[in-house]
N, C-alpha and C positions, 0 to 999 in steps of 0.2 A: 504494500500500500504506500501512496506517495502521502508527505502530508504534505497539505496546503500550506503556501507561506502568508504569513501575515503582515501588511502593508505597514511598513514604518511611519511615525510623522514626517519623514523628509520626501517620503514616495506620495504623501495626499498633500504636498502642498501645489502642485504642479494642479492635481482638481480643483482645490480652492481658488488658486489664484485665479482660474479660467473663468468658475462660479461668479468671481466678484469680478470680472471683467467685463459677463456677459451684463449681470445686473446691472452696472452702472452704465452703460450703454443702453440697456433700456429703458432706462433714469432718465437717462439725461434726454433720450429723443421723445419720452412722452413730457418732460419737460418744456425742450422744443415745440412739441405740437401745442401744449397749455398756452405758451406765449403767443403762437401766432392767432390762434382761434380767439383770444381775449382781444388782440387789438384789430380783428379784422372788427369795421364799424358796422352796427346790425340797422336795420332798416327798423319801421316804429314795426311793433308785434299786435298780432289781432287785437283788439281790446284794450291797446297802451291809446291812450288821448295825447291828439296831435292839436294843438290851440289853433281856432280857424280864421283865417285872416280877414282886413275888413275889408266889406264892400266897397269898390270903386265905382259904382254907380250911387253911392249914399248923395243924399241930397241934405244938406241944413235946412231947418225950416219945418215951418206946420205946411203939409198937402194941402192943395181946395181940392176937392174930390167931390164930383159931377155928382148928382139925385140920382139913387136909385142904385148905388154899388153896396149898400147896407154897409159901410163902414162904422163902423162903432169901436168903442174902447170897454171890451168889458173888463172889468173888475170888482174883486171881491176879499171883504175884509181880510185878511192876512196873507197875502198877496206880496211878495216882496219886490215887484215893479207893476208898472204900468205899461199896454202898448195897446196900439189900435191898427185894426185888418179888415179889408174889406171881407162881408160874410159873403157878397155875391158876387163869386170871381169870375172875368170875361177872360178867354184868350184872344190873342192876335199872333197867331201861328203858333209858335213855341212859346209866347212869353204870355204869362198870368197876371191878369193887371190885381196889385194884391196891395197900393198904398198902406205896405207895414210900415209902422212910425214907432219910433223909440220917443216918447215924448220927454223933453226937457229936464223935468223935475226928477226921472230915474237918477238911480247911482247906477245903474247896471248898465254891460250890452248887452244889447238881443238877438237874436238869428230867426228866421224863419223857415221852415223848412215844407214843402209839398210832400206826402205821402200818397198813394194809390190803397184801396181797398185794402190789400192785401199786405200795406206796408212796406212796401217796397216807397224808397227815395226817387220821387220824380225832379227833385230840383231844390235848392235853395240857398238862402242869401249868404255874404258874407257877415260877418258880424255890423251892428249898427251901433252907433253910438248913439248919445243922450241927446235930442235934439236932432233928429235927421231922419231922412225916412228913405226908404224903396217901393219906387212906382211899380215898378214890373219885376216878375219871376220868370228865370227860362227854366222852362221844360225840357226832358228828355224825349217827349212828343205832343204831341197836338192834342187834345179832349176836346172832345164831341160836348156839346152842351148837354148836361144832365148827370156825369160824372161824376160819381161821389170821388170827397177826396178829402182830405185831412189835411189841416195847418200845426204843425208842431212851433207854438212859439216858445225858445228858449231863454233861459235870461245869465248871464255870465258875472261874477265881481269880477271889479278892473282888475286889471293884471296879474292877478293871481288864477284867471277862468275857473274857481271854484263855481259851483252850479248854483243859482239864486233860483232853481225850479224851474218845470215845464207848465206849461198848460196847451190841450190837443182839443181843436174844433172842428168839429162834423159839419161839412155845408160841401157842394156841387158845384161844375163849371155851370155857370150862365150863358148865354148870349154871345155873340160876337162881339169883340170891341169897338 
């Protein structure tokens, strides 16, 4: 019978040192890869809030708005802004004539936004400041008069776009403009 010999410590350090050769090589490249994936720059992620810019069609000033578009301002006691919309919106091709008005006395912006039945985003403004309004909405298409459709008006504190509330009104395209 033969015996087996048994491996010195001078014979397992040639394994070791390979052992620790390989590992710090795989150290240090998933290192490598740490670094680079942390400063590639990420795009915003579903559900991260991107602050929306203002409207460059804002107008200063109170709208005269023509008899018969039901513009009104409602509001109701705890209410943290004011705004007014027309309730009877007309199109002229893709745009919704929709005199939303951020009135004066807010501290907030506002936005306005079109919805479709089904909630889906047919269109809406850029942010409006205190004192200025938007005549018209472009659409992502044309409505037929009788259209149901939703007004999301939103309301923003300055510079911080913390949420000052929504409030959502049920009313239809009208008429042609």
């Amino acid at each position: 019978m033969s015996k087996s010999k048994k491996k010195t410590p001078q014979q397992n350090k040639p394994t070791q040192s390979k052992q620790v050769t390989v590992l710090a090589a795989v150290f240090a490249v998933a290192f490598i890869i740490m670094i680079v994936a942390l400063s590639i720059p990420k795009e915003a992620e579903r559900g991260e809030f991107v602050p929306p810019a203002f409207d460059s069609s804002a107008i200063a000033g109170t709208p005269e708005v023509p008899e018969g578009l039901g513009y009104s301002a409602p509001y109701q006691d705890g209410m943290a802004y004011r705004f007014a919309v027309c309730g009877n919106v007309l199109m002229d091709g893709k745009q919704a004539l929709v005199y939303f008005t951020n009135p004066a006395e807010n501290d907030t912006w506002t936005k306005l936004r079109v919805h479709d039945e089904s909630g889906n985003v047919l269109g809406e403004t850029g942010l409006i400041k205190p004192g200025e309004y938007v005549q018209y909405v472009t659409l992502t298409k044309e409505l037929a008069p009788g259209t149901p459709i939703k007004l999301k008006i939103m309301g923003y504190e300055p510079d911080t776009y913390t949420s000052a509330g929504a409030v959502v009104l049920n009313t239809q395209i009208g008429g042609a403009a």
